[in-house]
LUMGUDREN-638642 format. One record per residue: residue number from 1; x, y, z of N, C-alpha, C, O, CB in turn. Coordinates in steps of 0.1 Angstrom, whole numbers, plus 2048, in hexadecimal, padded with zeros to 3 digits. Glycine has a CB too. Layout:
% residues N
+------+-----+-----+-----+------+------+------+-----+-----+-----+-----+-----+-----+------+------+------+
| voti | nc1 | nc2 | nc3 | cac1 | cac2 | cac3 | cc1 | cc2 | cc3 | oc1 | oc2 | oc3 | cbc1 | cbc2 | cbc3 |
+------+-----+-----+-----+------+------+------+-----+-----+-----+-----+-----+-----+------+------+------+
|  NUM |   X |   Y |   Z |    X |    Y |    Z |   X |   Y |   Z |   X |   Y |   Z |    X |    Y |    Z |
...
+------+-----+-----+-----+------+------+------+-----+-----+-----+-----+-----+-----+------+------+------+
//
This chain:
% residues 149
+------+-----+-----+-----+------+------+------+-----+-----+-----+-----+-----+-----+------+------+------+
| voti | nc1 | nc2 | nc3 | cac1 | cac2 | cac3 | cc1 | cc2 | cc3 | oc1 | oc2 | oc3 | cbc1 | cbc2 | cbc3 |
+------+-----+-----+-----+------+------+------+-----+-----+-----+-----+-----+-----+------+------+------+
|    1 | 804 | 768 | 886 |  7FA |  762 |  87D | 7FC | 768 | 86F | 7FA | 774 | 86E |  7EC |  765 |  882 |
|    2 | 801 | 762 | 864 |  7FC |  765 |  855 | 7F2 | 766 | 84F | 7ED | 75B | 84B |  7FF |  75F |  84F |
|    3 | 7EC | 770 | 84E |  7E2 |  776 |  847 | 7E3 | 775 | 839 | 7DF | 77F | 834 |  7E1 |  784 |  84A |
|    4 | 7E7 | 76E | 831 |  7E7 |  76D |  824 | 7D6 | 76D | 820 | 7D2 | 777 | 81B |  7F1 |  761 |  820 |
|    5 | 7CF | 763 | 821 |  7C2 |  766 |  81D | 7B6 | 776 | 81A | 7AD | 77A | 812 |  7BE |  75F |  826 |
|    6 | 7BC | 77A | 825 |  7B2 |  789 |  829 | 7BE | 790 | 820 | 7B8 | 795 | 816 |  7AE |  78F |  83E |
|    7 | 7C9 | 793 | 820 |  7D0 |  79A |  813 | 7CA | 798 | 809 | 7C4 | 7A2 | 805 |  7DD |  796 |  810 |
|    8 | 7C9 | 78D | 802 |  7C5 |  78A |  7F4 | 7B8 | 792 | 7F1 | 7B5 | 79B | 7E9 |  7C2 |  77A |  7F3 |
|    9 | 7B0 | 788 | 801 |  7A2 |  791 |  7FD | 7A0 | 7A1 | 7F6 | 79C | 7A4 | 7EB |  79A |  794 |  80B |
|   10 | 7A5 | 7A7 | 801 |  7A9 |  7B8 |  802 | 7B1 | 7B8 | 7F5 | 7AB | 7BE | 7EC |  7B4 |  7BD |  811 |
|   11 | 7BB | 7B4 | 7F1 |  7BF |  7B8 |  7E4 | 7B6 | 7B5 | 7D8 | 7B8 | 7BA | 7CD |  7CC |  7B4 |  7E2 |
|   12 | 7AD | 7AB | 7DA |  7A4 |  7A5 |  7CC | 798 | 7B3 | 7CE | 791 | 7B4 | 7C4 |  79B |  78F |  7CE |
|   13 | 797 | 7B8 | 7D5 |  78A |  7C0 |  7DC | 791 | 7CF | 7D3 | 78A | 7D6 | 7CA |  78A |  7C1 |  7F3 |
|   14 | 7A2 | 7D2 | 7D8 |  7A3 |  7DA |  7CF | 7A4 | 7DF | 7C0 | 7A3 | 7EA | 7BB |  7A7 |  7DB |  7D2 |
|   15 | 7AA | 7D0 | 7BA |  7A6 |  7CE |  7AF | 79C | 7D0 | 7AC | 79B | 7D6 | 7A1 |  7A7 |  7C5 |  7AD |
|   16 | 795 | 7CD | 7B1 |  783 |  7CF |  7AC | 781 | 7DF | 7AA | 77C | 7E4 | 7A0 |  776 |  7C8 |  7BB |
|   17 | 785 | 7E4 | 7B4 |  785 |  7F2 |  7B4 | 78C | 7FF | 7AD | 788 | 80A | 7AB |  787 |  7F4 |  7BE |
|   18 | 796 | 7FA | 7A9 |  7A0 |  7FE |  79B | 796 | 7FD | 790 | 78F | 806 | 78C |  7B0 |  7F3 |  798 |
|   19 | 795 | 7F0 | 78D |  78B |  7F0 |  785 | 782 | 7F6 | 77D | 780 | 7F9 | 772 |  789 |  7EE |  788 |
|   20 | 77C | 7F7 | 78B |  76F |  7FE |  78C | 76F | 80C | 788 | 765 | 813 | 784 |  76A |  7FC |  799 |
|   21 | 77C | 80F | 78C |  780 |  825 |  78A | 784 | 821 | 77C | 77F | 828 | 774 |  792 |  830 |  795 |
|   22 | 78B | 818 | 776 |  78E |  81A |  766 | 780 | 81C | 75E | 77F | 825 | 757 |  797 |  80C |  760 |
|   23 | 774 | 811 | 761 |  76B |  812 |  75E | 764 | 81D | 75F | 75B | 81E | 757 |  768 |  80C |  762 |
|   24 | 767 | 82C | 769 |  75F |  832 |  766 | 767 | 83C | 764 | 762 | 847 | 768 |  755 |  833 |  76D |
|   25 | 771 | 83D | 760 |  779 |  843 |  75B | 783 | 84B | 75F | 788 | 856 | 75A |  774 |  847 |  757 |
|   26 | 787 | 845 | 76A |  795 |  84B |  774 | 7A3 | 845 | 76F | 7A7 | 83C | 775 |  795 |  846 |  786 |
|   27 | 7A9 | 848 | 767 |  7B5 |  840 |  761 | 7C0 | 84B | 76A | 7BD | 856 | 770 |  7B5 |  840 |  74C |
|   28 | 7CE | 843 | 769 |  7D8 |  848 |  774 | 7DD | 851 | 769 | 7E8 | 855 | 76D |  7E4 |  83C |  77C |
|   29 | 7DA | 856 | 75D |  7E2 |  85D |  757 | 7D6 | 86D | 75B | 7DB | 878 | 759 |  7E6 |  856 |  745 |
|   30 | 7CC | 86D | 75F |  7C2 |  874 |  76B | 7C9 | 879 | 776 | 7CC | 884 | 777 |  7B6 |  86B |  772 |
|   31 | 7CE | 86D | 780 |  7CE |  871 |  78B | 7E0 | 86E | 789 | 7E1 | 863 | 78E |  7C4 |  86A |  796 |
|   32 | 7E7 | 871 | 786 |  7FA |  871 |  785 | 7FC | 87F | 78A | 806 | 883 | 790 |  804 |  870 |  772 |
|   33 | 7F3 | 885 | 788 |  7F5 |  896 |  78E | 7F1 | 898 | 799 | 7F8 | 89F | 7A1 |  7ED |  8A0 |  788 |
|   34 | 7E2 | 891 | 79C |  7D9 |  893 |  7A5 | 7DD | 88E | 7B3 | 7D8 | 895 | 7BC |  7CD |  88E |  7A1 |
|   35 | 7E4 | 885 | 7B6 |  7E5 |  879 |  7C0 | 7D6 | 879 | 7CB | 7D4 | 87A | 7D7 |  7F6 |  87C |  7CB |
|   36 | 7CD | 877 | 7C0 |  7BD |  879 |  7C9 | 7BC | 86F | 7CC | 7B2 | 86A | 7C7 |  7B0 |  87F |  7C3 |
|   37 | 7C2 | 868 | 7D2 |  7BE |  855 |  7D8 | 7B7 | 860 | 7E6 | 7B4 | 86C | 7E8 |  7D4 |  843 |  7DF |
|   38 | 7B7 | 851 | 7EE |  7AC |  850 |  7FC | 7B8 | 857 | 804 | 7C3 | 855 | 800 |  7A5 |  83E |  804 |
|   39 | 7B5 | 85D | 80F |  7C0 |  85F |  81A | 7BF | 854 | 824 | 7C4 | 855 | 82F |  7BE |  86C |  822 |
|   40 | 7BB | 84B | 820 |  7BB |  840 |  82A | 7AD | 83B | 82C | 7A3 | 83F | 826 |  7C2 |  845 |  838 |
|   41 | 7AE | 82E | 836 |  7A1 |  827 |  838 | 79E | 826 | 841 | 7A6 | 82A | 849 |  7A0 |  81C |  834 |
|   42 | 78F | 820 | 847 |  78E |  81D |  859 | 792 | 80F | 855 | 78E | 808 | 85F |  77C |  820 |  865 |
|   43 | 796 | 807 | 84D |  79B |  7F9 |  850 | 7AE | 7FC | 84B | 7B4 | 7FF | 842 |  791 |  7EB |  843 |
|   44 | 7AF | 7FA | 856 |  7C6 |  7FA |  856 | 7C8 | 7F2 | 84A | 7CD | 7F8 | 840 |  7D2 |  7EF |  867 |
|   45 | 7C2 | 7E0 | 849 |  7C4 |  7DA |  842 | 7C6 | 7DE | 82E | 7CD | 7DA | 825 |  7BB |  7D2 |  848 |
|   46 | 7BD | 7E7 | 82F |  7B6 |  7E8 |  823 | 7C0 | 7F6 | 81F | 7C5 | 7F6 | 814 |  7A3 |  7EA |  825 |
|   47 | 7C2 | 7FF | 826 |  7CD |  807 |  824 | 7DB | 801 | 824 | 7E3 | 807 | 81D |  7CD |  80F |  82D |
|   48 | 7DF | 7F8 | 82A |  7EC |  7F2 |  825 | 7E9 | 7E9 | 817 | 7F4 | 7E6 | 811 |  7F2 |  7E9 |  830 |
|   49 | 7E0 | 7E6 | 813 |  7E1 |  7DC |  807 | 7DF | 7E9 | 7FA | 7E1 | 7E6 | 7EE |  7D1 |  7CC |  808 |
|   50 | 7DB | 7F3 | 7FC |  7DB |  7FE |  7F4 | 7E6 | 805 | 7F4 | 7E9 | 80A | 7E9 |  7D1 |  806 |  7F6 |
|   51 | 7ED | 808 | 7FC |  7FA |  810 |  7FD | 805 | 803 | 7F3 | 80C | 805 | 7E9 |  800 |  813 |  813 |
|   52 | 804 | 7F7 | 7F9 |  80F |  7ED |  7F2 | 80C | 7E7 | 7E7 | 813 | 7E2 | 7DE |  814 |  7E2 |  7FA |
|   53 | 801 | 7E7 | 7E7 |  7FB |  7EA |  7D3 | 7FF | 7F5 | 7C5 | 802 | 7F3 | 7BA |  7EB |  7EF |  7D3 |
|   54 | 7FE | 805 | 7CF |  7FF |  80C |  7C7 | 812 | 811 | 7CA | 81A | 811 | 7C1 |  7F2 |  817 |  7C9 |
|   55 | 814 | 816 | 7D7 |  820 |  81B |  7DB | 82E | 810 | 7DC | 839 | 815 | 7DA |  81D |  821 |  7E8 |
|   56 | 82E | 805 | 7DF |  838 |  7F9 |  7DC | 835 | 7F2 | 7D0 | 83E | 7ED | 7C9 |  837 |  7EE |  7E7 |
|   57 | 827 | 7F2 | 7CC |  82A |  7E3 |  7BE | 825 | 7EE | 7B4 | 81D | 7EA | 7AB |  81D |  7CE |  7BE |
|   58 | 828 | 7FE | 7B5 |  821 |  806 |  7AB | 81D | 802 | 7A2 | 822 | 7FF | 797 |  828 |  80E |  7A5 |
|   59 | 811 | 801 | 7A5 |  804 |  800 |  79E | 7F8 | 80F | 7A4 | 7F4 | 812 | 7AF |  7FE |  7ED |  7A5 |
|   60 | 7F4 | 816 | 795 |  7ED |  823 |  79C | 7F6 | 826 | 7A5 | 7F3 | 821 | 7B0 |  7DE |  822 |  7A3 |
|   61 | 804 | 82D | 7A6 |  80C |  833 |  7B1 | 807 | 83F | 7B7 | 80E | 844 | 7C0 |  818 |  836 |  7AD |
|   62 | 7FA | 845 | 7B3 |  7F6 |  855 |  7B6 | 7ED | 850 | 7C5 | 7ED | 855 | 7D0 |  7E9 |  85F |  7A6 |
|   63 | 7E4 | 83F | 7BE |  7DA |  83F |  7C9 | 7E4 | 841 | 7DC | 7E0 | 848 | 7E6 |  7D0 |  82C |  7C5 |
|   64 | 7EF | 839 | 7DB |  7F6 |  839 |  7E7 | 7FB | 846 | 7EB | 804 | 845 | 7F4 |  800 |  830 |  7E7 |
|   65 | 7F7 | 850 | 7E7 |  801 |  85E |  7E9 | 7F6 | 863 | 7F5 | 7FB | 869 | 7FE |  803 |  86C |  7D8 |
|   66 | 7EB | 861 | 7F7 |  7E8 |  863 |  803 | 7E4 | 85F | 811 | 7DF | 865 | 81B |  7E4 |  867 |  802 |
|   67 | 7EA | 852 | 80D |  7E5 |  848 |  817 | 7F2 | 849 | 81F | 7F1 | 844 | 82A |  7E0 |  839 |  811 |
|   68 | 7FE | 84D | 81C |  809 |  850 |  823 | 80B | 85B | 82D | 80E | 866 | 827 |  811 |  851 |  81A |
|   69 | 80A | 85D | 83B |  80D |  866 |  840 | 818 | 875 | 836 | 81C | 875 | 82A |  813 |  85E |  84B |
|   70 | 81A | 87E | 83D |  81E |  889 |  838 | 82E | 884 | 839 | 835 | 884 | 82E |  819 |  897 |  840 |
|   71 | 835 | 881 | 849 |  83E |  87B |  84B | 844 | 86F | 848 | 84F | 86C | 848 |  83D |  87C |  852 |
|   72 | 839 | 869 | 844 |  83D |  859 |  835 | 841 | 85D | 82C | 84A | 858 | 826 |  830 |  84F |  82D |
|   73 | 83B | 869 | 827 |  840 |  86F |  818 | 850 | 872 | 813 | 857 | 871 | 80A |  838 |  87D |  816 |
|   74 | 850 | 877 | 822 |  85E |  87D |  823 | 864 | 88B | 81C | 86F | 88E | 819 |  866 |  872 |  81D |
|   75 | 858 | 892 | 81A |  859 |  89B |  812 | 858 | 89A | 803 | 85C | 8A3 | 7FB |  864 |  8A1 |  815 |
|   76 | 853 | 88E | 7FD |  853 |  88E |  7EE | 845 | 895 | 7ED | 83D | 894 | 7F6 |  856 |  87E |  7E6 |
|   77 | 842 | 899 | 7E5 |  835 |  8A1 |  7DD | 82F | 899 | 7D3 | 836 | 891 | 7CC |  838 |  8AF |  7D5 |
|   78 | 81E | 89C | 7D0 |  818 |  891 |  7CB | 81D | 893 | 7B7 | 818 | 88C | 7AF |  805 |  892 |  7D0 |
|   79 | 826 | 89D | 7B4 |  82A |  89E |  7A5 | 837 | 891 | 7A9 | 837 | 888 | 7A0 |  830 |  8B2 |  7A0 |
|   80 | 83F | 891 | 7B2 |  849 |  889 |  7AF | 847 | 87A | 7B5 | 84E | 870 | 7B2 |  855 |  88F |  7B4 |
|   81 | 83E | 87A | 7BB |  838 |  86B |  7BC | 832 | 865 | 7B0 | 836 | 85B | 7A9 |  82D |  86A |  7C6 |
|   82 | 828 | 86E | 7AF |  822 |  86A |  79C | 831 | 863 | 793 | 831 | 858 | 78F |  81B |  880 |  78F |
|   83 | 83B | 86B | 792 |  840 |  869 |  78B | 84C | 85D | 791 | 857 | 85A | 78C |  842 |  875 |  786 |
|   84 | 848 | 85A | 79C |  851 |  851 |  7A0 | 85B | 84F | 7AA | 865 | 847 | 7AB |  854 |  84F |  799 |
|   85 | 858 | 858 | 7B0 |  867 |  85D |  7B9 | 85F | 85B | 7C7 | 85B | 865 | 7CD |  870 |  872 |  7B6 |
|   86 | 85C | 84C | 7CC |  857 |  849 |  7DB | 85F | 844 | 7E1 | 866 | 83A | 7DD |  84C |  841 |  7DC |
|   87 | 860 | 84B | 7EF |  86D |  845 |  7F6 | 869 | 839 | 7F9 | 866 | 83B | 804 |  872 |  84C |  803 |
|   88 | 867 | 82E | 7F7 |  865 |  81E |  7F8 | 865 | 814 | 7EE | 85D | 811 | 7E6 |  85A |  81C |  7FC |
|   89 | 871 | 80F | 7F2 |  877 |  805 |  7E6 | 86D | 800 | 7E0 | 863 | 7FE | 7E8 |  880 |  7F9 |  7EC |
|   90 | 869 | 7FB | 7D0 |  85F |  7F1 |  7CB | 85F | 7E4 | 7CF | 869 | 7DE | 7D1 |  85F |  7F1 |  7C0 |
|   91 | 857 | 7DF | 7CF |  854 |  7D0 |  7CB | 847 | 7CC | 7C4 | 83B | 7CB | 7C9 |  855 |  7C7 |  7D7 |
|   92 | 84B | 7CB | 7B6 |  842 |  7C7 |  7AB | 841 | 7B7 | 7AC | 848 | 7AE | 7B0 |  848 |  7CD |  79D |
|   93 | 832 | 7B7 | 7A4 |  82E |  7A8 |  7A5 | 82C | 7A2 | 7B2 | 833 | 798 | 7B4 |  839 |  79F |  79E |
|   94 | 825 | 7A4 | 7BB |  81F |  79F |  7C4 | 819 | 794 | 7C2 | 811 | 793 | 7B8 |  819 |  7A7 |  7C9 |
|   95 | 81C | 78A | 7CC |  812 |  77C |  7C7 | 80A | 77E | 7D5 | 80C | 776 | 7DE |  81C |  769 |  7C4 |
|   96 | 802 | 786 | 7D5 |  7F4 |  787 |  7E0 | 7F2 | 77B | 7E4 | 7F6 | 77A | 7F0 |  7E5 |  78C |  7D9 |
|   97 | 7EF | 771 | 7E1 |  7E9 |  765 |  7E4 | 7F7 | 760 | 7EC | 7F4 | 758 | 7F4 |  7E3 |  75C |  7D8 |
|   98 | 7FE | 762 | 7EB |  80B |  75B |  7F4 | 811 | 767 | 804 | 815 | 765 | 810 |  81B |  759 |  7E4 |
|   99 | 80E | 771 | 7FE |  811 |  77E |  806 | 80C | 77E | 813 | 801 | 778 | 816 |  80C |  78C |  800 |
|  100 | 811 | 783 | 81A |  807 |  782 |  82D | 80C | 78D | 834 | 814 | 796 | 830 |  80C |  772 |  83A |
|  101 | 806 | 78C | 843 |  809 |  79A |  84B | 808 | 799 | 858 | 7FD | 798 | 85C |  801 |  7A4 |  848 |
|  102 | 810 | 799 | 85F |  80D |  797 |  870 | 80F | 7A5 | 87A | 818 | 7AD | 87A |  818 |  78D |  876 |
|  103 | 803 | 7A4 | 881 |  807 |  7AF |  883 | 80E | 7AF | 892 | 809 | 7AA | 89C |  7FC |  7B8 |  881 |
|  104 | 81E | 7B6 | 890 |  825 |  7B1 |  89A | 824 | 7C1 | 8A9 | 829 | 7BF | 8B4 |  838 |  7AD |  890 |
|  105 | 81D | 7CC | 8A6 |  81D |  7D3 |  8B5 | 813 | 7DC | 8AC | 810 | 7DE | 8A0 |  82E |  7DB |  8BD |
|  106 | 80D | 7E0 | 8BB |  7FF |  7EB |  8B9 | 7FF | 7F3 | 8C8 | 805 | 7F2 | 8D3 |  7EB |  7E0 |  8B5 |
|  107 | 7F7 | 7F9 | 8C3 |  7F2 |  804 |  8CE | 7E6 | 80C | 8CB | 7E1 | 809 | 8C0 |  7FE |  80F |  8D0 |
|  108 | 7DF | 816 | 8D4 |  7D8 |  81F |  8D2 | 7DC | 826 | 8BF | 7E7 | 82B | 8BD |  7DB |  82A |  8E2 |
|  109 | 7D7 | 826 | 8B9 |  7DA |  82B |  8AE | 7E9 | 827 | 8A3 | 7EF | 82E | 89B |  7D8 |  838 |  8B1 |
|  110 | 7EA | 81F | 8A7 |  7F8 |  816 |  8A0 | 7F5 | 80D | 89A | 7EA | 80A | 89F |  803 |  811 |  8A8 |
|  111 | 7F9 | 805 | 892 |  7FF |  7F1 |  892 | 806 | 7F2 | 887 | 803 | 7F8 | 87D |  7F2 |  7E1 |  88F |
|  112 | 80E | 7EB | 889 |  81C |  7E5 |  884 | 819 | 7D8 | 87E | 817 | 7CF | 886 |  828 |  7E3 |  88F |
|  113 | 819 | 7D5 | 872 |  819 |  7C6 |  86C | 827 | 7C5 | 865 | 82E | 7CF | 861 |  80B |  7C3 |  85E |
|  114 | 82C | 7B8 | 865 |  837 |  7B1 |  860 | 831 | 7AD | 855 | 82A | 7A3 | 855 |  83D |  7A6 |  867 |
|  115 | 833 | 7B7 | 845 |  82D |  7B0 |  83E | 833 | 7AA | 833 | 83A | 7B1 | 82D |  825 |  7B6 |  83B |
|  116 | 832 | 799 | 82E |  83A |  795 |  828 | 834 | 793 | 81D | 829 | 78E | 81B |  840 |  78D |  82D |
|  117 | 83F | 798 | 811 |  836 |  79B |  801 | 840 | 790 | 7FC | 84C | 791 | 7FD |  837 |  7AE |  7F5 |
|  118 | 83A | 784 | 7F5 |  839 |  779 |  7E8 | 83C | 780 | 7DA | 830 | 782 | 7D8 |  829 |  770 |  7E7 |
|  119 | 842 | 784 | 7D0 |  842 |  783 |  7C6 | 842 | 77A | 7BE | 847 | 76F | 7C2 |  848 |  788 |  7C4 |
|  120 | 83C | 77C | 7B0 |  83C |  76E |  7A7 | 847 | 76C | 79A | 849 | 763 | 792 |  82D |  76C |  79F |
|  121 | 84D | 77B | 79E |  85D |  77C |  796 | 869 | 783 | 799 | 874 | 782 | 794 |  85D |  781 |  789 |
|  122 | 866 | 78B | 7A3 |  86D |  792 |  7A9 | 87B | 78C | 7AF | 879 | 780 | 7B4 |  865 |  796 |  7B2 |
|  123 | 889 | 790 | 7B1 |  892 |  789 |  7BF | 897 | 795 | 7C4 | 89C | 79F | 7BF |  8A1 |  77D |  7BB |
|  124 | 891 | 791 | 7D2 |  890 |  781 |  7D7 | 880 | 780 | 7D5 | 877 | 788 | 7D4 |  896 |  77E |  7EB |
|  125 | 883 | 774 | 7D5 |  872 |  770 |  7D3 | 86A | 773 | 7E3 | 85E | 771 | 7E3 |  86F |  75B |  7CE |
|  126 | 870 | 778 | 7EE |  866 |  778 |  7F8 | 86C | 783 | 7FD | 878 | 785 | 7F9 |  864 |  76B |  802 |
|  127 | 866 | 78E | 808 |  86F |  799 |  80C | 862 | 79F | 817 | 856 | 7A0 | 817 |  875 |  7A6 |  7FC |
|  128 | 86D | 79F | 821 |  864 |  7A3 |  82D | 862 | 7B7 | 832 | 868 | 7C0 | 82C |  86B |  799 |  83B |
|  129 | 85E | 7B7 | 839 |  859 |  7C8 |  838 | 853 | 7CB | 844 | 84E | 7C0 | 849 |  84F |  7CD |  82D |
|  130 | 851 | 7D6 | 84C |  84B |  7DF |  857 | 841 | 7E8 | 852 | 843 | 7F3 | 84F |  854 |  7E8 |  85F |
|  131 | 839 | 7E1 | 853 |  829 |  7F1 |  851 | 828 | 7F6 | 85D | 827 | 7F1 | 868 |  816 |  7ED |  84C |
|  132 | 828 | 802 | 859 |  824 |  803 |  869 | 814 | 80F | 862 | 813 | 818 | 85A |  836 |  80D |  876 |
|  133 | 80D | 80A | 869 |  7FE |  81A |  868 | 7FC | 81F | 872 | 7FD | 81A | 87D |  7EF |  819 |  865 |
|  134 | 7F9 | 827 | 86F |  7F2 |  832 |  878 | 7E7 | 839 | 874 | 7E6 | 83E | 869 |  7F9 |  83C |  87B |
|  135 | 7DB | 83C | 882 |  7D2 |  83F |  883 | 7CF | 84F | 884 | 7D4 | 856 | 88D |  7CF |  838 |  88B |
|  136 | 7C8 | 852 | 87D |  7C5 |  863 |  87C | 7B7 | 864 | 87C | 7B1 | 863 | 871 |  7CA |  86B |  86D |
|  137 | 7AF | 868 | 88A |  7A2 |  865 |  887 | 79C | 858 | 881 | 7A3 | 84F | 884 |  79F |  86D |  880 |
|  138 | 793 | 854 | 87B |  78E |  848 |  878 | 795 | 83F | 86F | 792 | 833 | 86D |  783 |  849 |  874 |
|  139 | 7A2 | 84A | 867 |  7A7 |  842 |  859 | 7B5 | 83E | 861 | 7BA | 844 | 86A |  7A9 |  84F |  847 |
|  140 | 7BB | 830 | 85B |  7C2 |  82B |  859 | 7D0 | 831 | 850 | 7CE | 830 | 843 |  7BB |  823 |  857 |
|  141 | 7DB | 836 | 852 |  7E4 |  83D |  847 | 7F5 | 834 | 849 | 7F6 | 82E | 854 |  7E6 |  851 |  84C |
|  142 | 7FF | 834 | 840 |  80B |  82B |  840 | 814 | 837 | 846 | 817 | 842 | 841 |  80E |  824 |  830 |
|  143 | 818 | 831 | 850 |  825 |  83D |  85E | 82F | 838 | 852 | 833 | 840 | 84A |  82A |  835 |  877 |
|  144 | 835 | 829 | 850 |  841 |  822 |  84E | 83F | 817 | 843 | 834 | 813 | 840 |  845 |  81C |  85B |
|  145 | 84C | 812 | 83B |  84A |  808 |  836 | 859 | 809 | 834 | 85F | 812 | 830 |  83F |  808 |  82B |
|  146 | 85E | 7FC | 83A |  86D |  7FA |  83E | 86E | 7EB | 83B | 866 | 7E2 | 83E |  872 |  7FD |  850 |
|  147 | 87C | 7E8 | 832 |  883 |  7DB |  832 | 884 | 7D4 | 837 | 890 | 7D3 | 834 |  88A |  7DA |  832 |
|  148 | 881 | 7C8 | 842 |  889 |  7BD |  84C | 896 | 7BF | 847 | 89B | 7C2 | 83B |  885 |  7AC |  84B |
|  149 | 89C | 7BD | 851 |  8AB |  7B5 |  846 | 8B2 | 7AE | 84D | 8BC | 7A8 | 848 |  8B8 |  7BF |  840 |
+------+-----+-----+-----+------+------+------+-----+-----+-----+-----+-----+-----+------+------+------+
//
């Protein structure tokens, strides 16, 4: 099943929420040092549309520095993430409204979505991917984020 709808949602929700921290005064030139994002969510969904907001279509790249397992990180540290050095290829310009996600295996504290990101300038214009999350207690965190090919 393509979930493109409930993506959008979740990403218009985060929008809202970026927002809402500029408004009260959290700008990323604040947190480039800090990587004080969420360590994750009890909704999986909502932690992958934050991880591939901030950590693939870098946008706020600090918020995704903890929503990534320790072993996702790969050993990078939140000074060289700030500054750009995430082991996960970009993809800028996300067209949300076209984007979807299936989720292809789960378990007791796992699921794996096939998630496929739409760009609106990017090539290739479509490019598919493995999330994989994982569960740590009630929050939701990113194990993986791998290429189809």
């Amino acid at each position: 099943m393509f979930c493109g709808r409930r993506f959008a949602l979740i990403y218009l929700l985060l929008a809202a929420s970026l927002a809402g921290a500029g408004v009260l005064g959290w700008s990323s030139a604040t947190s480039a040092t800090a990587c004080n994002g969420p360590t994750g969510s009890e909704d999986p969904l909502y932690t992958a549309v934050v991880f591939i907001r901030s950590a693939v279509e870098r946008d706020h790249v600090t918020l995704g520095y903890r929503l990534v397992t320790d072993s996702g990180r790969q050993g990078v540290s939140c000074r060289s993430w700030a500054a750009g050095k995430i082991p996960f290829a970009a993809y800028r310009h996300v067209d949300w409204g076209r984007s979807g996600y299936k989720v292809v295996a789960g378990g007791t504290g796992q699921i794996v979505m096939r998630v496929t990101l739409r760009s609106k300038v990017e090539r290739p214009a479509q490019e598919a991917f493995l999330l994989e999350l994982r569960q740590t207690g009630a929050l939701w965190q990113v194990g993986s984020w791998l290429p189809v090919k």
